[in-house]
DOKOLNU-731930 format. One line per 10 residues: number of its first residue (from 1); for each residue x, y, z of N, C-alpha, C, O. Coordinates in nm, 3 decimals. Layout:
N
NUM = X Y Z X Y Z X Y Z X Y Z; ...
//
This chain:
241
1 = -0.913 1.865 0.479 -1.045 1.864 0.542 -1.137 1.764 0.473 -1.201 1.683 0.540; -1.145 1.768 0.356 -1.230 1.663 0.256 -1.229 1.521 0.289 -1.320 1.440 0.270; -1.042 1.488 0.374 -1.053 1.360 0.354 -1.123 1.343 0.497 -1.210 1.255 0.501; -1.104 1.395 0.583 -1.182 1.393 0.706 -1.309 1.382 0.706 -1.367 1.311 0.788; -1.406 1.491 0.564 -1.543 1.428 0.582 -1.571 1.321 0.521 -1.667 1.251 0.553; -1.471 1.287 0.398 -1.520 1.175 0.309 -1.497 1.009 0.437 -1.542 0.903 0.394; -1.445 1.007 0.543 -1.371 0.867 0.643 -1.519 0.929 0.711 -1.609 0.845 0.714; -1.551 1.050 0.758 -1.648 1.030 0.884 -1.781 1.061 0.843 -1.856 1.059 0.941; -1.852 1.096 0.713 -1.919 1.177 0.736 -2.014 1.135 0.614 -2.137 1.136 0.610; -1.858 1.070 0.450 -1.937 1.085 0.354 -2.000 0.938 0.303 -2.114 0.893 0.295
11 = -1.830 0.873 0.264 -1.821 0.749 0.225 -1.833 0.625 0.336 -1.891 0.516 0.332; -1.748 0.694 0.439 -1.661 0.580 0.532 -1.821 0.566 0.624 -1.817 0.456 0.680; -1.941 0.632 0.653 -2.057 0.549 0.688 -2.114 0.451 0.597 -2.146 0.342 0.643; -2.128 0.472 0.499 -2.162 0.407 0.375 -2.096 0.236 0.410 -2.162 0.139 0.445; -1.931 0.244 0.383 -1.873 0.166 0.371 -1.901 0.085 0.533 -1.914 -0.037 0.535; -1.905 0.144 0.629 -1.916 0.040 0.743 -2.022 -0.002 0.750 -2.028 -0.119 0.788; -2.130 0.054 0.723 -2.304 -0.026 0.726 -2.283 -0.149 0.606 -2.305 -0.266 0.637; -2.238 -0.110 0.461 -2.250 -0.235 0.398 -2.170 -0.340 0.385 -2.198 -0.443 0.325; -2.008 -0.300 0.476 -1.907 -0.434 0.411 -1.904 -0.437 0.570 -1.850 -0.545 0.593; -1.928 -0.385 0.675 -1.908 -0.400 0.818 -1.778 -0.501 0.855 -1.765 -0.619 0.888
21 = -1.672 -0.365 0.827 -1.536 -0.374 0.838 -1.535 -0.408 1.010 -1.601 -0.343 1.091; -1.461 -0.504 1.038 -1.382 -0.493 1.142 -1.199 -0.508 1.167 -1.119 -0.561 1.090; -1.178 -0.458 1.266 -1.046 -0.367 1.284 -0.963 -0.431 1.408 -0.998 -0.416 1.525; -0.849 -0.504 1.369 -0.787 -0.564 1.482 -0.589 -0.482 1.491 -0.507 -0.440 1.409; -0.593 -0.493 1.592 -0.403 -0.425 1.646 -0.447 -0.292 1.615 -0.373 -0.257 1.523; -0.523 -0.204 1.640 -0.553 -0.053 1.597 -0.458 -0.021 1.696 -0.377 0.039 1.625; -0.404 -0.017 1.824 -0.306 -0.039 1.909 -0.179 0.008 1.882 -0.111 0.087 1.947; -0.137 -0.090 1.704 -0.037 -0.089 1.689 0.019 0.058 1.630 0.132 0.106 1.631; -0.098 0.104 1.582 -0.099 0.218 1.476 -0.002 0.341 1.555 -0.076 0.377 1.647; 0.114 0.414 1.564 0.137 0.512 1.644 0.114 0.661 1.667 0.167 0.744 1.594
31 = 0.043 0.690 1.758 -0.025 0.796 1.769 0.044 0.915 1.688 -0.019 0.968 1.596; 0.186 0.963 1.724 0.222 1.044 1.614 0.350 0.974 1.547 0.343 0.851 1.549; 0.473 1.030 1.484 0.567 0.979 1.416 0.525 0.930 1.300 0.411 0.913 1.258; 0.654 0.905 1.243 0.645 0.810 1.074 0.687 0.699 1.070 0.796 0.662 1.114; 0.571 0.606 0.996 0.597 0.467 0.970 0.592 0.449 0.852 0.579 0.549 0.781; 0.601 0.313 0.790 0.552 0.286 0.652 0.435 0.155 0.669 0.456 0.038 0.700; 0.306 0.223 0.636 0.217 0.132 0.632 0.225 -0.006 0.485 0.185 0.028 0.374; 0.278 -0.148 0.509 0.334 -0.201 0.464 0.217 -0.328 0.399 0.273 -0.434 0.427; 0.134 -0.349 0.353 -0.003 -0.420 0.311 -0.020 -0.502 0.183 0.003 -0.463 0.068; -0.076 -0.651 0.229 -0.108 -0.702 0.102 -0.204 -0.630 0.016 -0.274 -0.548 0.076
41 = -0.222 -0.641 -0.096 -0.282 -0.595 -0.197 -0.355 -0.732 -0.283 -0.312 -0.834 -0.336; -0.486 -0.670 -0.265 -0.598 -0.800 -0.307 -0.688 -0.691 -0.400 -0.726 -0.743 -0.505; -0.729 -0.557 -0.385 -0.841 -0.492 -0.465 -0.793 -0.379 -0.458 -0.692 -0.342 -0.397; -0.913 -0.283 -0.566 -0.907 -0.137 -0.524 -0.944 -0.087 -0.437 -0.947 0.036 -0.433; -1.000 -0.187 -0.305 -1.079 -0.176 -0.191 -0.990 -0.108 -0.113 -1.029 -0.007 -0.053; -0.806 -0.170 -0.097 -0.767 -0.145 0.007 -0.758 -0.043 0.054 -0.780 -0.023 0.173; -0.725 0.042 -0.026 -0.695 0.193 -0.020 -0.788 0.265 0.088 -0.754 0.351 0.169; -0.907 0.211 0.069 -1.003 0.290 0.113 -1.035 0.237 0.267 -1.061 0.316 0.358; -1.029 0.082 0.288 -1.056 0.071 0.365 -0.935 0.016 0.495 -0.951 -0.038 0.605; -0.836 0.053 0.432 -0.729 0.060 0.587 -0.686 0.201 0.642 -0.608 0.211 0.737
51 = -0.742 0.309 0.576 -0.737 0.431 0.618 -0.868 0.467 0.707 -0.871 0.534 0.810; -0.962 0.410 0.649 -1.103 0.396 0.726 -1.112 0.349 0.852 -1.189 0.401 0.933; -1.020 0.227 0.888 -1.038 0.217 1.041 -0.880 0.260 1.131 -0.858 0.228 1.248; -0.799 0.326 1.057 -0.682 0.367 1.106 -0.738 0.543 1.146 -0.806 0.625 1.085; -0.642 0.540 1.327 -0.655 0.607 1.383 -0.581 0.758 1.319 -0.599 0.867 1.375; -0.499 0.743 1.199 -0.421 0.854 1.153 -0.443 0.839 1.029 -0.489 0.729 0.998; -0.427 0.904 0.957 -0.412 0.950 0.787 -0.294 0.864 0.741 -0.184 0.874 0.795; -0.312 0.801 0.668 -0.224 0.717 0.565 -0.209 0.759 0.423 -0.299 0.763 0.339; -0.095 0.787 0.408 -0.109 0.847 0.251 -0.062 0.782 0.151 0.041 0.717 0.172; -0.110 0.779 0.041 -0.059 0.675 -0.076 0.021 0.721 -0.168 0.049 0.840 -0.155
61 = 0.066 0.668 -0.257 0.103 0.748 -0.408 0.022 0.705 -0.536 -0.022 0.600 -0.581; 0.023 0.859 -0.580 -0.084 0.767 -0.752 -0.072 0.819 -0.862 -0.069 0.942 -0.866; -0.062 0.748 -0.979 -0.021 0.783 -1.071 -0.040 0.885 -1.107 -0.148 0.928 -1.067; 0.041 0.980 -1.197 -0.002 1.104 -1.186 -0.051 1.184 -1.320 -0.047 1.305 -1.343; -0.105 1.060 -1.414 -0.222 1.041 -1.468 -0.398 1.053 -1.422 -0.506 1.065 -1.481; -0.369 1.045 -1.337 -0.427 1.109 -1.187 -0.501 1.221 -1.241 -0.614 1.240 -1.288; -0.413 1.277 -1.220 -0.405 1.457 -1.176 -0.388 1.524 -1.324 -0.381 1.646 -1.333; -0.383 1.446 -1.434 -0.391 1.538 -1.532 -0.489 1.495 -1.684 -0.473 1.549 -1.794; -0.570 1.406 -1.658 -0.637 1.361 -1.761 -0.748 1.527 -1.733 -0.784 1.596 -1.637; -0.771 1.522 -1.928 -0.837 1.651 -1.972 -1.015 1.642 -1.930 -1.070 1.542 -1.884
71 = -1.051 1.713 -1.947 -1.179 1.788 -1.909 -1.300 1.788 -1.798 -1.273 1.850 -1.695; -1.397 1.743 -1.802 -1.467 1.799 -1.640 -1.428 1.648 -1.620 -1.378 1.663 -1.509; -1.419 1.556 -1.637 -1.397 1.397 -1.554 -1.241 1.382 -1.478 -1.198 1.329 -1.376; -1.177 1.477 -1.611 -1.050 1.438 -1.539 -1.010 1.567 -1.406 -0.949 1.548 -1.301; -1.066 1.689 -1.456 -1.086 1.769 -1.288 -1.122 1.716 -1.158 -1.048 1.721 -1.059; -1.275 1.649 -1.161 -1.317 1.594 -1.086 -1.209 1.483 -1.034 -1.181 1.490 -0.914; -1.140 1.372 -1.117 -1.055 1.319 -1.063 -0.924 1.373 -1.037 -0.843 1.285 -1.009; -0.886 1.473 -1.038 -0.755 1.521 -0.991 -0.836 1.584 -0.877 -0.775 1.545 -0.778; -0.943 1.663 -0.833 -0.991 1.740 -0.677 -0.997 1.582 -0.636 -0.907 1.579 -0.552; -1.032 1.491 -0.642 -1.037 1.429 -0.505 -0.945 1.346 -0.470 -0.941 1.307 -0.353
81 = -0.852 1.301 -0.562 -0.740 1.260 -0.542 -0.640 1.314 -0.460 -0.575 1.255 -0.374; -0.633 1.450 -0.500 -0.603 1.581 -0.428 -0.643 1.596 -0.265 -0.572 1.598 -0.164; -0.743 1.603 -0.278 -0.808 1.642 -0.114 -0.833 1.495 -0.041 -0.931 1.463 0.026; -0.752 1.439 -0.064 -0.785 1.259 -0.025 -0.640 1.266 0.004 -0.643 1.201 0.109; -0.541 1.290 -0.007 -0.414 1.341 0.035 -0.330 1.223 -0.047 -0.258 1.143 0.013; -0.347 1.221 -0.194 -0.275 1.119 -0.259 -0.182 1.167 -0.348 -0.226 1.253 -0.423; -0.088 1.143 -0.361 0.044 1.198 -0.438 0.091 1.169 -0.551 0.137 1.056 -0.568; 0.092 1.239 -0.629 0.123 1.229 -0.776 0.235 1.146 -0.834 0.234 1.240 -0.913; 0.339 1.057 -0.878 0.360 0.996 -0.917 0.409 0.999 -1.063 0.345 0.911 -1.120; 0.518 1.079 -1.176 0.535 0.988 -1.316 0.605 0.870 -1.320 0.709 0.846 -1.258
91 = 0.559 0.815 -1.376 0.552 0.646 -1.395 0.651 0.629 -1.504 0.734 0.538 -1.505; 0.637 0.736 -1.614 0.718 0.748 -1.752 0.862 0.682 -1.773 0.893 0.574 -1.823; 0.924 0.765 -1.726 1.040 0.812 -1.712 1.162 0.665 -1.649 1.130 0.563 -1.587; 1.274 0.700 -1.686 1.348 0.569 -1.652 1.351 0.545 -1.479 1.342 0.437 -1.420; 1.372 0.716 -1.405 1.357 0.731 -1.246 1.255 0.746 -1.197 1.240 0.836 -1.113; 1.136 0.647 -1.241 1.030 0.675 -1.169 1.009 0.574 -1.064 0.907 0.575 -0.994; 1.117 0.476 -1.049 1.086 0.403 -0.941 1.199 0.507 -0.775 1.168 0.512 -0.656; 1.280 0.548 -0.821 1.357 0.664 -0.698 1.284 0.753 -0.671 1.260 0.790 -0.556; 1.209 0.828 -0.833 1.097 0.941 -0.810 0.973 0.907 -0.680 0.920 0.991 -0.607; 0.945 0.728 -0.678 0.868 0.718 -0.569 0.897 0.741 -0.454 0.850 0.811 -0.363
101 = 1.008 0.651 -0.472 1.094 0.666 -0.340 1.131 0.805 -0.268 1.096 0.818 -0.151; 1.177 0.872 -0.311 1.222 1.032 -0.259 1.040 1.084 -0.224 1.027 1.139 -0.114; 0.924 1.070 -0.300 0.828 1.130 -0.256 0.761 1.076 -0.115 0.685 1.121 -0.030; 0.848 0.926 -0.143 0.779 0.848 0.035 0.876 0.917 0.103 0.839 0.977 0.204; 1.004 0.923 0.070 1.140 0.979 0.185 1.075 1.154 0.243 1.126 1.196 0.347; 1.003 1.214 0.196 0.947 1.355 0.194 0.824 1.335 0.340 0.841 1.358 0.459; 0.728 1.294 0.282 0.639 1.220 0.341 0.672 1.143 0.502 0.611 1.133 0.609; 0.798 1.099 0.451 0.827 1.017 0.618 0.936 1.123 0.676 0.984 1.118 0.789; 0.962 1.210 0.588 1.047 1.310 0.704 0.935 1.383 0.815 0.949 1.402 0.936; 0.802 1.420 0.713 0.759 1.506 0.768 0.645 1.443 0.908 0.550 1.495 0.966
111 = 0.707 1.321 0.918 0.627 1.260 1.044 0.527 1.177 0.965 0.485 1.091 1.043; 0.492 1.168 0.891 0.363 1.094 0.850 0.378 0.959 0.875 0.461 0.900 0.944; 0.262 0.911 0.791 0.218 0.750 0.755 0.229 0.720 0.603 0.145 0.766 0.526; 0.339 0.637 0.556 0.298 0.601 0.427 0.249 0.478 0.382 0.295 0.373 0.425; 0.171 0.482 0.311 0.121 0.334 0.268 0.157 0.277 0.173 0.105 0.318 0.069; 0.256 0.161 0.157 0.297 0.139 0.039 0.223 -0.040 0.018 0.145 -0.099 0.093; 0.278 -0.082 -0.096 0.235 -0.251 -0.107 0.344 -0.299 -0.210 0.362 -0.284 -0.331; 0.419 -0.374 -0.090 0.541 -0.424 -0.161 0.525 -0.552 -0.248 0.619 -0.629 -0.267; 0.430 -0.566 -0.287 0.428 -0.692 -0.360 0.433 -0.547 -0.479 0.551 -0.520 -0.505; 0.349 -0.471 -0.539 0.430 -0.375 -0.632 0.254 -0.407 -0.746 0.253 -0.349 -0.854
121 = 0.132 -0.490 -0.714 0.033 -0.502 -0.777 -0.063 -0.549 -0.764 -0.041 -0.669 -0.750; -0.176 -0.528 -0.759 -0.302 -0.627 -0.696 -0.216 -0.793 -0.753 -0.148 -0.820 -0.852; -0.262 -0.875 -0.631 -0.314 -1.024 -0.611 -0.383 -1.050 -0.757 -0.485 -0.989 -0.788; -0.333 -1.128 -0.829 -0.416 -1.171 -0.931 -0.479 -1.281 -0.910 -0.531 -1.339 -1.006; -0.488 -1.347 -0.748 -0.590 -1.448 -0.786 -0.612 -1.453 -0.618 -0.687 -1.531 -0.559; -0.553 -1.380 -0.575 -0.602 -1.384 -0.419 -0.521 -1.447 -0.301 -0.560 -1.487 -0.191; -0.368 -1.443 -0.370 -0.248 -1.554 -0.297 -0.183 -1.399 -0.261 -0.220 -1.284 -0.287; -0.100 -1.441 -0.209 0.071 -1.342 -0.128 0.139 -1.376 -0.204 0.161 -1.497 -0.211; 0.209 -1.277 -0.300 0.301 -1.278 -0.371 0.428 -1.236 -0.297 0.420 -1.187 -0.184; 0.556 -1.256 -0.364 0.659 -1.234 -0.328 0.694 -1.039 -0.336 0.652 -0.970 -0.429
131 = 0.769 -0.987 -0.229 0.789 -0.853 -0.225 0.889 -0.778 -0.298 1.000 -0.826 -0.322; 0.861 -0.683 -0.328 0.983 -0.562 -0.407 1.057 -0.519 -0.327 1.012 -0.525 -0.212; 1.180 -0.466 -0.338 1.258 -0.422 -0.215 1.270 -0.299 -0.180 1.339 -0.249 -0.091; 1.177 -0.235 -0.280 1.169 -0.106 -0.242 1.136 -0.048 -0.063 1.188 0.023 0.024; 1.051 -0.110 -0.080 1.004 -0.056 0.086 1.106 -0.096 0.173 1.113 -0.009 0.260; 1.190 -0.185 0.195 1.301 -0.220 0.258 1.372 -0.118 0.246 1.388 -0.040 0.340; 1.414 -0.105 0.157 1.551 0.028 0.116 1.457 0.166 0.181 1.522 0.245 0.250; 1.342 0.188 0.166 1.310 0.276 0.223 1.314 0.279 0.422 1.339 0.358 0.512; 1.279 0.168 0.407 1.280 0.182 0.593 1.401 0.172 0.666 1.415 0.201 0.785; 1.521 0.114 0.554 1.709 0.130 0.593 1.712 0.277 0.614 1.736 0.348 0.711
141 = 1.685 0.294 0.509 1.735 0.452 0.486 1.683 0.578 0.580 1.740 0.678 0.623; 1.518 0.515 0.595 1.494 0.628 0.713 1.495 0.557 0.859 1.496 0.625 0.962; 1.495 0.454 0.860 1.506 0.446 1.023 1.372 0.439 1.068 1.350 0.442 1.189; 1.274 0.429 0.982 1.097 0.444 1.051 1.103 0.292 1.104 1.207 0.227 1.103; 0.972 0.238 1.152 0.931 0.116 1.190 0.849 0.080 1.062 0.829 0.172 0.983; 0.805 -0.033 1.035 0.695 -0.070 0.962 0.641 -0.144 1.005 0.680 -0.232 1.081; 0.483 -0.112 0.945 0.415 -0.185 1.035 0.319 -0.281 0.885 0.281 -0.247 0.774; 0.314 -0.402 0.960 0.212 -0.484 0.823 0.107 -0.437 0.871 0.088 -0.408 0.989; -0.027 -0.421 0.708 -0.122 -0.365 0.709 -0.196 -0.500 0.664 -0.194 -0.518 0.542; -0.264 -0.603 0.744 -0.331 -0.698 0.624 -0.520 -0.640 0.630 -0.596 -0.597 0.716
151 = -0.529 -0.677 0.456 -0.685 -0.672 0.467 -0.696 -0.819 0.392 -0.623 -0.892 0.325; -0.850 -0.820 0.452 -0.898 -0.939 0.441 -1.058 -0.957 0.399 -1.146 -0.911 0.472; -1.090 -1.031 0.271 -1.196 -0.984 0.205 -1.250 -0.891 0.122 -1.370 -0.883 0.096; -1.151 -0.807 0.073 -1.135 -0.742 0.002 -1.153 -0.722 -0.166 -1.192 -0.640 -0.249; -1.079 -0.898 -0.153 -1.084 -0.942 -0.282 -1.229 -0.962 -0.356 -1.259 -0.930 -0.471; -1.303 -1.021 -0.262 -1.466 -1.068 -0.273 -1.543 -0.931 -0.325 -1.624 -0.898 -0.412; -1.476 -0.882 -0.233 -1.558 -0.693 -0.252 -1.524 -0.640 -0.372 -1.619 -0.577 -0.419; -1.451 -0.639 -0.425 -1.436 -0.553 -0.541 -1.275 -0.664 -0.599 -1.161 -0.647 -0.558; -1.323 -0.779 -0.708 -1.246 -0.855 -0.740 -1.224 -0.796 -0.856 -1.309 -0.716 -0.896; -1.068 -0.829 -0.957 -1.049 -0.804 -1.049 -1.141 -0.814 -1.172 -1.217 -0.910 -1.182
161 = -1.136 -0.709 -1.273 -1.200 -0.745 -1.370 -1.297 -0.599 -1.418 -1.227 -0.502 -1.443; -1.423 -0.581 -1.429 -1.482 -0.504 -1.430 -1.531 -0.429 -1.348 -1.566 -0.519 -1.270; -1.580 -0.293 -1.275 -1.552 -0.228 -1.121 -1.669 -0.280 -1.105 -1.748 -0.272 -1.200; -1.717 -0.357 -0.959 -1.794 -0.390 -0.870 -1.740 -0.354 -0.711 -1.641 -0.326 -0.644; -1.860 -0.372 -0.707 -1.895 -0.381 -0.548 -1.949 -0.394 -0.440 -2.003 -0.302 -0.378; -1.936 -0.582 -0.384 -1.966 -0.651 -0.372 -2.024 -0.626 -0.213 -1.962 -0.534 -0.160; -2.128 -0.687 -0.124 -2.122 -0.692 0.011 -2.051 -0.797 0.094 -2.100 -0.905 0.125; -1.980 -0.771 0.114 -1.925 -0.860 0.190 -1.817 -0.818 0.290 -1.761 -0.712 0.263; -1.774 -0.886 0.411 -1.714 -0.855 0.537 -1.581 -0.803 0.521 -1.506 -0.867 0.448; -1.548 -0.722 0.563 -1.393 -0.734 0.543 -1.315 -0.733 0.663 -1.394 -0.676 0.738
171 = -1.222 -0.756 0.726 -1.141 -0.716 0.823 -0.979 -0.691 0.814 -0.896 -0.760 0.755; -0.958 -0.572 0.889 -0.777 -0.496 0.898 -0.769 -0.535 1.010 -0.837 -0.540 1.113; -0.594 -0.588 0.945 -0.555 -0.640 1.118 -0.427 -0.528 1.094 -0.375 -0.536 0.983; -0.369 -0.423 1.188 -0.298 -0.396 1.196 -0.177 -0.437 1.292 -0.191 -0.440 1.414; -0.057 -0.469 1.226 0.044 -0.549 1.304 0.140 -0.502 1.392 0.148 -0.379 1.390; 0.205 -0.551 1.461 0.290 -0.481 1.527 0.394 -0.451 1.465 0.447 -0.527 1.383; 0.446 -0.320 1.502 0.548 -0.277 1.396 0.697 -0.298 1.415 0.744 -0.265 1.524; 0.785 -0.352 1.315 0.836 -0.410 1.259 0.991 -0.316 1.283 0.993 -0.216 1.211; 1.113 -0.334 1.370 1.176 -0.231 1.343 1.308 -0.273 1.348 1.357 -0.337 1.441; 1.390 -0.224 1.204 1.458 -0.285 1.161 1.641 -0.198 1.160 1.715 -0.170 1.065
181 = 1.657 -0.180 1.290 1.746 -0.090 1.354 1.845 -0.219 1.389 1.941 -0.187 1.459; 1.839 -0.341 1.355 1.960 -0.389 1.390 1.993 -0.391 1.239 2.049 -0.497 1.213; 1.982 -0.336 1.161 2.085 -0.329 1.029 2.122 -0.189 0.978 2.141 -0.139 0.867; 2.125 -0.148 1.098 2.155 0.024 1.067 2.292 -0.010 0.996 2.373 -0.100 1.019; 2.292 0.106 0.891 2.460 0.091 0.851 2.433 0.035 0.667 2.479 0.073 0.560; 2.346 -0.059 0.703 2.357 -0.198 0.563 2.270 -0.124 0.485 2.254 -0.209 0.397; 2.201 -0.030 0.449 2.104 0.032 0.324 2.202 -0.004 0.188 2.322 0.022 0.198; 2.167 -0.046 0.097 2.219 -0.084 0.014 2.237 -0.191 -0.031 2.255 -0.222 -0.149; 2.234 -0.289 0.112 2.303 -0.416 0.101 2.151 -0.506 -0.004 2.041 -0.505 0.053; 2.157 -0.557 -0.110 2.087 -0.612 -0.147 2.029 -0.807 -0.087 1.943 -0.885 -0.128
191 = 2.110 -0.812 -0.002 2.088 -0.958 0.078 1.995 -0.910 0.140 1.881 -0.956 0.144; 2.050 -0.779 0.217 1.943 -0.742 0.389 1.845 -0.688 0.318 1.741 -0.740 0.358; 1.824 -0.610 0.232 1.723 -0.559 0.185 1.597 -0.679 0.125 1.476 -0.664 0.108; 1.673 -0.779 0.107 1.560 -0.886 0.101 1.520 -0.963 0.198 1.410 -1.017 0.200; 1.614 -0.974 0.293 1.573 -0.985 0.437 1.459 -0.928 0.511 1.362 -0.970 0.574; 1.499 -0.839 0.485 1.393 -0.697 0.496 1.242 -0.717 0.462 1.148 -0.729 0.540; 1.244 -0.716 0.353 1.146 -0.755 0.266 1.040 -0.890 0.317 0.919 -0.899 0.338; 1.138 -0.970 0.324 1.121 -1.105 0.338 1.045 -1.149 0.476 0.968 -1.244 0.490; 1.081 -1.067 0.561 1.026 -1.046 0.712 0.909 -1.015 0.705 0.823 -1.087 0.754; 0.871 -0.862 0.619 0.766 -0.834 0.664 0.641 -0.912 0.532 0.519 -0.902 0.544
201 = 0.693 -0.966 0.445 0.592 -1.069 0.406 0.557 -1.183 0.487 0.435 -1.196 0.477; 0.588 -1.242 0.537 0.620 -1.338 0.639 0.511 -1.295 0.766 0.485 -1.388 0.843; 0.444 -1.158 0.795 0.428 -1.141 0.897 0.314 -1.092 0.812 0.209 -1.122 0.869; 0.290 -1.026 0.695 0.159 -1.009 0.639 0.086 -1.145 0.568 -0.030 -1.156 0.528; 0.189 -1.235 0.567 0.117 -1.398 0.511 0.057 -1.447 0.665 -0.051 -1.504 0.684; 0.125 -1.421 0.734 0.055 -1.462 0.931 -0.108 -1.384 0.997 -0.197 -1.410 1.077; -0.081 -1.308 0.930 -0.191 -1.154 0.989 -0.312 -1.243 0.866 -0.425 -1.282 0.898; -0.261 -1.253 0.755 -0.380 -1.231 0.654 -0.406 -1.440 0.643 -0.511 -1.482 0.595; -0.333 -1.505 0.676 -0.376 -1.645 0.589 -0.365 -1.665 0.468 -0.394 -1.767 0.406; -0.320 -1.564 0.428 -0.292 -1.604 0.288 -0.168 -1.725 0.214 -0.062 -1.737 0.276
211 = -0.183 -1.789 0.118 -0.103 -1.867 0.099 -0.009 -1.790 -0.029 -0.037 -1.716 -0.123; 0.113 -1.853 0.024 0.218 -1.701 -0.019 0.291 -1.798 -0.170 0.307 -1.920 -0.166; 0.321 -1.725 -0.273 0.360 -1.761 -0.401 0.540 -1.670 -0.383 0.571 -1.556 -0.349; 0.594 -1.750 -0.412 0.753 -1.672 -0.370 0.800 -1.630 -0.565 0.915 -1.654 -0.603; 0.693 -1.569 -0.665 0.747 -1.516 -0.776 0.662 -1.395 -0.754 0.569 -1.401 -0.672; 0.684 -1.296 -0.815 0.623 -1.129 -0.829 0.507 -1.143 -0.927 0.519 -1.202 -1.034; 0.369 -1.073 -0.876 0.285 -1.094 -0.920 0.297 -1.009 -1.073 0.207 -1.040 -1.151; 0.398 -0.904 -1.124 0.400 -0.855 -1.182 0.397 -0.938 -1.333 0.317 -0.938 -1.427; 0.561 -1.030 -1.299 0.574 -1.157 -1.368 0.483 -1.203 -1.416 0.454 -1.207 -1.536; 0.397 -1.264 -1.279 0.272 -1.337 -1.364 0.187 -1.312 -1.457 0.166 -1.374 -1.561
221 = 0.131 -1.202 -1.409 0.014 -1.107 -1.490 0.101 -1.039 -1.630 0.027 -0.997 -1.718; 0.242 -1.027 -1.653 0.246 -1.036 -1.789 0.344 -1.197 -1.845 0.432 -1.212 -1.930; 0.301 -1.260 -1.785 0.377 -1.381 -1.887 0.508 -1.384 -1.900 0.546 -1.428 -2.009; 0.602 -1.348 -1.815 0.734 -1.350 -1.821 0.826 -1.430 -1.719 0.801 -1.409 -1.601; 0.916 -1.506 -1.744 0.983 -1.558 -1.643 1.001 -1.493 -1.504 1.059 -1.385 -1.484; 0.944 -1.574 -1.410 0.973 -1.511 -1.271 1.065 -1.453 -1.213 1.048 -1.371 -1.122; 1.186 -1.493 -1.264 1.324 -1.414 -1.236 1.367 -1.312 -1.299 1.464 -1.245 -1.265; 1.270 -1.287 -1.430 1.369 -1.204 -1.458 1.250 -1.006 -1.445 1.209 -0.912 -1.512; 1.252 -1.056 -1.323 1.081 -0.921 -1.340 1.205 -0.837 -1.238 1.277 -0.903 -1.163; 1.216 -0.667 -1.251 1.311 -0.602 -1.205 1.220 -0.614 -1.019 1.103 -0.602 -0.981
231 = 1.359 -0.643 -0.947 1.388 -0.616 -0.771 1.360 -0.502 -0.768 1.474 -0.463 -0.794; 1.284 -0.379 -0.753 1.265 -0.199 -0.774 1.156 -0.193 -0.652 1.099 -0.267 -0.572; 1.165 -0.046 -0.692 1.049 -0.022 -0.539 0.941 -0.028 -0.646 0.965 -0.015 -0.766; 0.820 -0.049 -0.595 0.723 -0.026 -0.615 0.645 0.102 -0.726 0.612 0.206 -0.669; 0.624 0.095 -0.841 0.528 0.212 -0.921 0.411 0.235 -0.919 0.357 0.195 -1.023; 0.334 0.288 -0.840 0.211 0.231 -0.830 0.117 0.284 -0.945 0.107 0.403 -0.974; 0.050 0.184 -1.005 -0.098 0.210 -1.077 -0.171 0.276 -1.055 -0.223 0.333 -1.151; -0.233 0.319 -0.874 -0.247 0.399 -0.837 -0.286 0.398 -0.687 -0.285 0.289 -0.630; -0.311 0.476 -0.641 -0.345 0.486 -0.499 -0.406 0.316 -0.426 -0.354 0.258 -0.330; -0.474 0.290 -0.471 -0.485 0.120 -0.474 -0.372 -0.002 -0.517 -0.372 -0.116 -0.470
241 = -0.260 0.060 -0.634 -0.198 -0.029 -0.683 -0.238 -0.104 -0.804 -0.166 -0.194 -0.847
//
């Protein structure tokens, strides 16, 4: 119920009077069933604002540091994380990239929307990075559609660095979704799974304009050879990435 008043009632007026989001392919979004909402990642903006003009609930995953830092700050941030319908996440552990995975596989049994961002980390400078294959292996395996989520302006709004938040325009284009039933059979295959991958960057570099960098932003942002940053699904930082 919370997240329903916080999109209509609390935040999400707030947010359309001052960044006056506009919303393109809402069309594409499907009224019921499970997809994987599939999105570049530029801020901590996104989170908030592709659920804001989407006709259904999109749910994220978040660290689940989240949900357990100590005393009244960290309550407060575990209730709304909570009632915002965001999913806990350990990051720790050697299986915390399957641990994601099985919590999106849960999630997309039960009909939903998941929102993932296969680049795997905010944009460190505002380009399209190259994708993780996680979300691929996830959409083999279940058979959903995916659909690209691009936002745009985002970055301006709340850019890396210290938390701001900026006025400025933003717009979601939601894409047509993406369905990848001629490789039924191949889950596993690490070629198709970058195929996979590879498609629906290709179609979120088209939606958004962005100019696309073919190494993992992960790489970059710690200083390590581009090749050698792990192919994994996605861990997210948090509900934003």
């Amino acid at each position: 119920m919370f997240y329903w008043l916080l999109k209509y009632v609390l935040l999400g007026p707030l947010m359309r009077v001052y960044n006056r989001p506009t919303v393109e392919g809402v069309e594409n979004v499907p009224a019921e069933g499970a997809a994987i909402m599939a999105g570049n990642h530029l801020s901590i903006a996104d989170w908030l604002f592709a659920p804001l003009t989407s006709p259904r609930r999109i749910n994220y995953l978040a660290k689940a540091e989240y949900f357990t830092t100590p005393g009244l700050k960290g309550r407060l941030k575990k209730w709304f994380f909570t009632t915002t319908g965001q999913y806990p996440i350990d990051r720790t552990g050697a299986s915390a990239a399957e641990d994601a995975l099985s919590a999106a596989r849960r999630l997309l049994d039960q009909g939903k929307l998941v929102g993932l961002y296969p680049e795997g980390t905010r944009s460190p400078d505002g380009r399209l990075y190259k994708g993780k294959t996680g979300m691929a292996r996830l959409a083999l395996e279940t058979g959903v559609p995916v659909i690209p989520v691009a936002v745009i302006g985002t970055y301006e709004v709340s850019p890396p660095g210290p938390f701001r938040w900026k006025r400025r325009k933003v717009t979601i284009k939601f894409g047509a979704p993406i369905d990848f039933s001629r490789y039924d059979g191949m889950g596993g295959n690490r070629f198709v799974e970058r195929a996979v991958t590879d498609e629906v960057m290709y179609a979120l570099m088209q939606l958004t304009g962005q100019e696309y960098v073919d190494v993992y932003a992960h790489s970059l942002k710690k200083g390590v050879p581009s090749g050698s940053a792990p192919d994994a699904a996605r861990i997210p930082e948090s509900a934003a990435g």
